[in-house]
N, C-alpha and C positions, 0 to 999 in steps of 0.2 A: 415560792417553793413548790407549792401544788401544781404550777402550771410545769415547772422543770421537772418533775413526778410523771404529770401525764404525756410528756414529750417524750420522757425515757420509756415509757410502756407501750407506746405507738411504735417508737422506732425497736423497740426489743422484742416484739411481738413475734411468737415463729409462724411463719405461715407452712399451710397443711400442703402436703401434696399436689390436691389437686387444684389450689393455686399458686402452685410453681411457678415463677419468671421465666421466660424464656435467656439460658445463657447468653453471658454478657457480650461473649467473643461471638465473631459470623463463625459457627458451623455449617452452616446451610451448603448443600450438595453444591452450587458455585463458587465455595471460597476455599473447598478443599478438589476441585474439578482443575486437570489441566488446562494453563492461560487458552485460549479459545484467540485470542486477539491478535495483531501484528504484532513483531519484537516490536519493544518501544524502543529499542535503540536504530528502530529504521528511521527514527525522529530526526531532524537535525538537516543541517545544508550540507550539500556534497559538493562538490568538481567535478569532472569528468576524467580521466585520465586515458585520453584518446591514445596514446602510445600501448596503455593494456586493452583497451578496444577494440571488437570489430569494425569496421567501416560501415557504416549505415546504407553503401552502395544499393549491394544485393536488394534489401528491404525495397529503399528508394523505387527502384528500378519496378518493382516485383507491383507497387504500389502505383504504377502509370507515372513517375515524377518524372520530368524529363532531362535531359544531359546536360543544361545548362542548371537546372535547381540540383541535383545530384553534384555537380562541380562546384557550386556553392558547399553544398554541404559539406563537403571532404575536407573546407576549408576552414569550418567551424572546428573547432578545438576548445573554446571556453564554454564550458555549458556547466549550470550550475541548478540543481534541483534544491528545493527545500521543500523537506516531507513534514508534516504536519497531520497525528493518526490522534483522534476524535473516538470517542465512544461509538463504536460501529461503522466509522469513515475514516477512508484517509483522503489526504491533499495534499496534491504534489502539483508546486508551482516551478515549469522552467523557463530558464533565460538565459537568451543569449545576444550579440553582439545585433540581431535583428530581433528581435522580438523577446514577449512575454508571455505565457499561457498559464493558466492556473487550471489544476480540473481536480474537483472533489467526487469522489467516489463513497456512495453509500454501500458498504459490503454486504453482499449476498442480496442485494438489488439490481435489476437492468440499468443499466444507464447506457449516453450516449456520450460519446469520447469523440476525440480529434487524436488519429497515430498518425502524426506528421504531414496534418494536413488534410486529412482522410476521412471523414466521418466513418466514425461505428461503432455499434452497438456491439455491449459485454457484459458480463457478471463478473466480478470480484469478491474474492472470499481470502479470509486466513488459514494457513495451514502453515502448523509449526513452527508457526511465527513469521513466516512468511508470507506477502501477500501475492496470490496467483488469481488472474483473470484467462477466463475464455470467451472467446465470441465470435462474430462474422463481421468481414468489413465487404462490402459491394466494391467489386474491379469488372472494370471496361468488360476483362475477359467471364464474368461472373463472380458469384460470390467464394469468398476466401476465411477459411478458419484460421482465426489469430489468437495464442496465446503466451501470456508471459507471466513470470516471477519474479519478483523482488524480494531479495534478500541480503542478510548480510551473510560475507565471507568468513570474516572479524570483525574485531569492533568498529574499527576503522575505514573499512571497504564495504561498500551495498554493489551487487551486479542487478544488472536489468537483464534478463534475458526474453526474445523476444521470436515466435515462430508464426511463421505467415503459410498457410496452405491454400496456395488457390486450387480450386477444381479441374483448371487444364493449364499445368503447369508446375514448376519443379519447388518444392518447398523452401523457404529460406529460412533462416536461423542466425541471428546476431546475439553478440554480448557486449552489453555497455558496461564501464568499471569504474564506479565513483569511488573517491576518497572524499572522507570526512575533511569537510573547511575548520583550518585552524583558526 
């Protein structure tokens, strides 16, 4: 009975002010801060829906690929990403009828990427849920500023938009348009 006495007076004990608990719930200025991070619904595998597409031509082209890899290209229609977004990273693995690439991207770090073959260095960040990179890719004719966004439309659709500025030469701009894999 005394030990059930002293239990009850331990735990009923009021504590003073100035050793107050820290609240049970996150307050802390990040749990009432807007998400900082990609939508998480950019998560998930896509298709490609080459019919709402730009053709990857332009880019191809813009990028030194030659007329016979470009004419492959046009010819690709199945392409399928799965995005995969990580605490501070996302990965996004594509594939298609030739190949497989995976490339993980640590946001708001340099890294080095492959756009369609091409070595080049970028930064990648969130914004508004969105993931947007900038950076420089090295062309024959010199270096070229390339950026793009990822996002979704709806729930259902993510666009890749994608702009290539070479230094002597005319800018290109594509839009890829995946639908969510049932």
């Amino acid at each position: 009975m005394r030990l059930m006495f002293a239990i009850f007076l331990l735990l009923s004990t009021p504590v003073r002010a100035d050793e107050a608990q820290p609240p049970t719930t996150d307050e802390s200025p990040s749990a009432t801060a807007p998400r900082q991070g990609p939508s998480p619904g950019l998560a998930g595998v896509w298709s490609l829906d080459a019919d709402a597409s730009d053709a990857p031509d332009a880019l191809l082209a813009a990028l030194g690929r030659s007329a016979m890899e470009r004419a492959v290209a046009r010819k690709i229609k199945k392409v399928t990403q799965t995005v995969t977004i990580g605490d501070g990273w996302i990965e996004v693995e594509t594939a298609n009828a030739f190949r497989t690439a995976t490339t993980r991207t640590e946001l708001g770090q340099a890294a080095s990427v492959d756009l369609f073959g091409q070595p080049m260095k970028l930064m990648a960040k969130s914004v508004d849920g969105r993931v947007v990179a900038d950076g420089t890719v090295d062309l024959a004719g010199g270096p070229a500023a390339f950026s793009s966004a990822r996002e979704l439309s709806d729930p259902d659709t993510m666009t890749l938009s994608m702009k290539l500025a070479p230094a002597s030469g005319e800018t290109v701009t594509i839009r890829r348009v995946f639908r969510r894999a049932k």
